[in-house]
Structure formats: structure tokens, C-alpha cells
C-alpha positions in Angstrom: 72.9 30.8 -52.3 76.4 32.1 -53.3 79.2 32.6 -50.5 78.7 36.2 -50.2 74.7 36.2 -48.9 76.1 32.4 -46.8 78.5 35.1 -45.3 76.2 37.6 -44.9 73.1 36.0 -43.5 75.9 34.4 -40.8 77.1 37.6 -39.7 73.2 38.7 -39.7 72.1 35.4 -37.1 75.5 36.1 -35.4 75.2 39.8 -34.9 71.5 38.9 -34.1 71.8 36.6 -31.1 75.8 37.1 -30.0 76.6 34.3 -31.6 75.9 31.3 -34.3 75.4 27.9 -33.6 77.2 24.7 -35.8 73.0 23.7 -36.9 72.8 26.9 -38.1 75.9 27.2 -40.1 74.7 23.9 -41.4 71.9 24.8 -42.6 73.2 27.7 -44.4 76.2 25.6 -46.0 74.9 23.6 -49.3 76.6 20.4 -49.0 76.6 19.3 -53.0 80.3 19.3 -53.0 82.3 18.5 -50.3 85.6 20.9 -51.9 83.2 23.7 -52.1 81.4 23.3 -48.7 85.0 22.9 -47.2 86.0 26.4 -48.6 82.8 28.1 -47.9 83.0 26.4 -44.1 86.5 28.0 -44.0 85.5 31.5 -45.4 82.5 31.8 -43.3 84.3 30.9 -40.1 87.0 33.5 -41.0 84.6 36.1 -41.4 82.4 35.1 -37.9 86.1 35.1 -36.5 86.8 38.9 -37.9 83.6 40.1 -36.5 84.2 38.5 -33.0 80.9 36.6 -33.6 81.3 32.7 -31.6 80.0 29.7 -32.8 78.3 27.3 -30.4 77.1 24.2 -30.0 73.1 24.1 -30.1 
């Protein structure tokens, strides 16, 4: 899955329910290369953060 549809399917859970939760994110997030996952973590959360969407603890 390429950041974009990450991004997208966030925004999708978060507009969803009110808000994400960190297991969820996790489970989006590929974790092959800690670099990558680091700047998709950081991209994502920029984008919940721009569409007022909270993450939460499970």
C-alpha cells in the first residue's frame, strides 16, 4: 500500500468513528523499513492533524 491510500484509508477510519486509534495506524503502517515507516508515521499524522481527526489509545 503506497502512502497516498495509508493516508487515505486513515482519514476514512478517522472520519468513520471521530477518531483513529495507535493499533489501527499500526496496522496500516508497513514496517519493512524503519526510515520509510518513520516518514509515512509523520505524514499520516500530519494529515489526521489537518483534518482535526484524534488519535487514541485502543
Amino acid at each position: 500500500m503506497d502512502l497516498s491510500a495509508i493516508i487515505r484509508r486513515a482519514i476514512e477510519i478517522g472520519d468513520q468513528y471521530g477518531f483513529i486509534t495507535f493499533d489501527q495506524i499500526d496496522e496500516l503502517v508497513p514496517s519493512s523499513a524503519d526510515r520509510l515507516e518513520a516518514e509515512i508515521i509523520e505524514a499520516l499524522f500530519e494529515a489526521l492533524s489537518v483534518r482535526g481527526i484524534n488519535v487514541r489509545e485502543a
